[in-house]
C-alpha positions as CSV (number, residue, x, y, z in Angstrom):
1,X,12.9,-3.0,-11.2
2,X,10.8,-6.2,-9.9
3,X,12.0,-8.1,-13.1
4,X,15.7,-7.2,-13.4
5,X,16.4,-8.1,-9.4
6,X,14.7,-11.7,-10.2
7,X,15.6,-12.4,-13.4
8,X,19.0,-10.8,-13.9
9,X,20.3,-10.1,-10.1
10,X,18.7,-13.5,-9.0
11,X,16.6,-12.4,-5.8
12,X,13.6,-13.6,-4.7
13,X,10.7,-11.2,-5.4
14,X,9.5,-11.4,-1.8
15,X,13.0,-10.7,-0.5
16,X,13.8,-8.0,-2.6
17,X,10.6,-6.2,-2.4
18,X,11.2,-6.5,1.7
19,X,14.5,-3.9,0.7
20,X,12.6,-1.9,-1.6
21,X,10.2,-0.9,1.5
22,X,13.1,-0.7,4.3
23,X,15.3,1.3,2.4
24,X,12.5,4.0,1.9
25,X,13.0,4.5,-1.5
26,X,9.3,2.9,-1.5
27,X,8.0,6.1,0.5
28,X,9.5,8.0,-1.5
29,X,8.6,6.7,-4.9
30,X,5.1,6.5,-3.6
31,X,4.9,10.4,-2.8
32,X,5.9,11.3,-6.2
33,X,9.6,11.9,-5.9
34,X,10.5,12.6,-9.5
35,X,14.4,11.3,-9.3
36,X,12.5,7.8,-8.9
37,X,9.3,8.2,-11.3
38,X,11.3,9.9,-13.9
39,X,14.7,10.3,-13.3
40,X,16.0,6.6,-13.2
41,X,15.1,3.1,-15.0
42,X,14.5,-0.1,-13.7
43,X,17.7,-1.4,-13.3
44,X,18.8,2.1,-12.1
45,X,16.4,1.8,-9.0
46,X,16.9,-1.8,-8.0
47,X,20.6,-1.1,-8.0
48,X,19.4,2.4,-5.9
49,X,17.6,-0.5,-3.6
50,X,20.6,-2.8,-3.0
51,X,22.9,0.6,-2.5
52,X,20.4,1.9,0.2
53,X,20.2,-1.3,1.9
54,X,23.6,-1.9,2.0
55,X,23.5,-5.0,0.2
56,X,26.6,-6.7,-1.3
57,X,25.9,-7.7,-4.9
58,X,27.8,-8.2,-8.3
59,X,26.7,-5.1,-11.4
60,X,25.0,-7.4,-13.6
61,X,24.3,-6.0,-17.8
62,X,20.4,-6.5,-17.9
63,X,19.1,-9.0,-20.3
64,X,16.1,-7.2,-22.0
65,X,13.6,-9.5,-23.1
66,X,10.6,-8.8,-25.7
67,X,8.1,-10.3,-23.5
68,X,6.9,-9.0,-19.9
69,X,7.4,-10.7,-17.3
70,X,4.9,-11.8,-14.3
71,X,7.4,-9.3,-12.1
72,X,7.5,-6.5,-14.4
73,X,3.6,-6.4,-14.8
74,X,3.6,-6.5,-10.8
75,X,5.6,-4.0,-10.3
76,X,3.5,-1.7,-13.1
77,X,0.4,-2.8,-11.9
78,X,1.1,-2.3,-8.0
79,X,2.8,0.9,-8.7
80,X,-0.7,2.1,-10.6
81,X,-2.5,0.7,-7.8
82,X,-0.6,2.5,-5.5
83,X,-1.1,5.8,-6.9
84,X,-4.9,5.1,-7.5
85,X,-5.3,4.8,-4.3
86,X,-2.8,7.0,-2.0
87,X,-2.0,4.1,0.4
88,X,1.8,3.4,1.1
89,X,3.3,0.3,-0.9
90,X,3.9,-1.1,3.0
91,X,0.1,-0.6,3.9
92,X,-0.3,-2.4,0.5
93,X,2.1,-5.8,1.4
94,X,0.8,-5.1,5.0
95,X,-2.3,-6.9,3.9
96,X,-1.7,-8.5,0.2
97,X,1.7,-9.9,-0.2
98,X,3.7,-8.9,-3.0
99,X,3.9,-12.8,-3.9
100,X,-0.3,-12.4,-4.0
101,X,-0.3,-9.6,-6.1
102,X,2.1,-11.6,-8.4
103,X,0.3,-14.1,-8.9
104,X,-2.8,-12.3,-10.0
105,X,-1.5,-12.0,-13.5
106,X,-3.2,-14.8,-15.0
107,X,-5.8,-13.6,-15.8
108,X,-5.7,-10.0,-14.8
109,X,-2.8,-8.9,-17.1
110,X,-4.8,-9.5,-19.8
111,X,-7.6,-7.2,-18.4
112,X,-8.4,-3.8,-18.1
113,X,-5.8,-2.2,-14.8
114,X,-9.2,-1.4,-13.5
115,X,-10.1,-4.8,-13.1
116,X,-7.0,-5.2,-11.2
117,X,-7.6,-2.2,-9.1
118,X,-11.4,-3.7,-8.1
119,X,-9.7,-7.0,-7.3
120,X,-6.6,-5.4,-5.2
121,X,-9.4,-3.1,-3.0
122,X,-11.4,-6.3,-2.5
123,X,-8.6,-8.4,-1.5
124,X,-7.6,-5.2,0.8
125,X,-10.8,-5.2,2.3
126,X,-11.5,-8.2,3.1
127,X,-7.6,-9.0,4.5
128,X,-7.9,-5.8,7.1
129,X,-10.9,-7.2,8.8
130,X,-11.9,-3.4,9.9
131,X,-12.2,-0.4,9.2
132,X,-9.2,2.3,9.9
133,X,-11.2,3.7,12.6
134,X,-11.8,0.5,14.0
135,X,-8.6,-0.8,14.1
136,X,-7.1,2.7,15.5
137,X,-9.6,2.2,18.2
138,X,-8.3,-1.0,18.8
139,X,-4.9,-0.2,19.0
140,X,-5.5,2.9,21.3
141,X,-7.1,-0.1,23.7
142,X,-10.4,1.8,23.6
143,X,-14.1,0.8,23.8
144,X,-16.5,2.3,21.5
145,X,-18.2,3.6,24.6
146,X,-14.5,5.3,25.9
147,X,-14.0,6.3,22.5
148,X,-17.3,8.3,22.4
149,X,-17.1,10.0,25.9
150,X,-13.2,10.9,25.3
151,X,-13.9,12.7,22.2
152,X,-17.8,13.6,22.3
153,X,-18.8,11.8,19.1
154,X,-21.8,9.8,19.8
155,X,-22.0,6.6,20.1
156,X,-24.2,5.0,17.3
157,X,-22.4,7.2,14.8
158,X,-18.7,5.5,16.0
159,X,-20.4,2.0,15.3
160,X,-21.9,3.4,12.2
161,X,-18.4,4.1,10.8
162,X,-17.3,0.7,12.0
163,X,-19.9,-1.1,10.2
164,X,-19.7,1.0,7.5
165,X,-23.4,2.0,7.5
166,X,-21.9,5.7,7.4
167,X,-19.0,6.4,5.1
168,X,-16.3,8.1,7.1
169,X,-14.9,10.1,4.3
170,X,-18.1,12.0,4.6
171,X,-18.4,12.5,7.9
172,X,-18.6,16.1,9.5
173,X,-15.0,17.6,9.7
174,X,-15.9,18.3,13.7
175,X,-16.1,14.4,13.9
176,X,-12.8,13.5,12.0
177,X,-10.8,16.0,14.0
178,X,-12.2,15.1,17.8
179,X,-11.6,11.4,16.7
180,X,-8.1,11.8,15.3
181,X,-7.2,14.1,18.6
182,X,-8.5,11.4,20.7
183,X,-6.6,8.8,18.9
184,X,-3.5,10.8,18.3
185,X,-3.3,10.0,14.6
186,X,-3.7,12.2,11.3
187,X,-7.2,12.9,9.9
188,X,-6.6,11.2,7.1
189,X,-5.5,7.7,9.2
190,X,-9.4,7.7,9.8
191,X,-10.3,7.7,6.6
192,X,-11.0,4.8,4.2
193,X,-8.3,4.9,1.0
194,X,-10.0,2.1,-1.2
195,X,-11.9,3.8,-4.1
């Protein structure tokens, strides 16, 4: 899809990635929709794209090349990435560009996806300064302190899960569900999706 709207369609990647996640075929190709995973080609779902976005734009006959391109490895590599790791292809360019993740091909296309996959959750980590629960907290305008007497989790275990000296993916369901009441969010918002 990625290398038939920049090579053949002429788009920027950036700008036709921005469609691919406002149109919500992105959502929907993310949760496993099979008309997108299975049911349509490249070219088939960047001209789904430009339909759903309403975009104006000339049927082009795609030129099929013998090589890969940096675009059609992104668009393999994120799409693996994505499904490795459950988070949305928005929470993904959220906090590593689609240009970034482009131009990790050299050298990572020649490695194992793995690779890629520790390199993506590192560049993820370290670009969303937080944890979830942290930056839920944050974004409800809470203290840790207000955070713990609102819901009854103590204290030193909030700033535990902030500082990730306790893993909140283990912690006890009773804990998940008072914080994600308080917070008015799903239980699994408070958990962490890297690895």
């Amino acid at each position: 899809m990625l290398d038939f709207a920049v090579y053949d369609m002429c788009y920027e990647l950036q700008q036709f990635y921005h469609w691919f996640l406002m149109s919500g075929i992105a959502e929907q190709f993310g949760s496993g929709d099979y008309r997108f995973l299975a049911g349509m080609s490249g070219v088939e779902l960047a001209y789904e794209v430009l339909d759903t976005s309403q975009i104006a734009y000339e049927r082009r006959k795609p030129c099929y090349s013998a090589d890969r391109s940096e675009e059609y490895w992104t668009g393999w590599a994120l799409a693996y990435y994505q499904w490795e790791t459950s988070l949305t292809f928005r929470e993904i360019e959220k906090y590593i560009p689609i240009t970034e993740v482009c131009g990790l091909y050299s050298p990572y296309h020649e490695m194992d996806i793995r690779q890629f996959s520790d390199k993506m959750n590192e560049l993820y980590m370290k670009a969303k300064k937080g944890t979830s629960l942290k930056i839920l907290r944050k974004y409800a305008g809470m203290s840790q302190r207000e955070l713990s007497e609102l819901s009854g989790v103590p204290l030193r275990t909030i700033q535990q899960y902030e500082q990730q000296q306790k893993n909140i993916n283990k912690a006890q369901v009773e804990y998940l569900v008072r914080l994600s009441k308080t917070l008015c969010c799903e239980i699994t918002d408070l958990l962490e999706k890297t690895k």
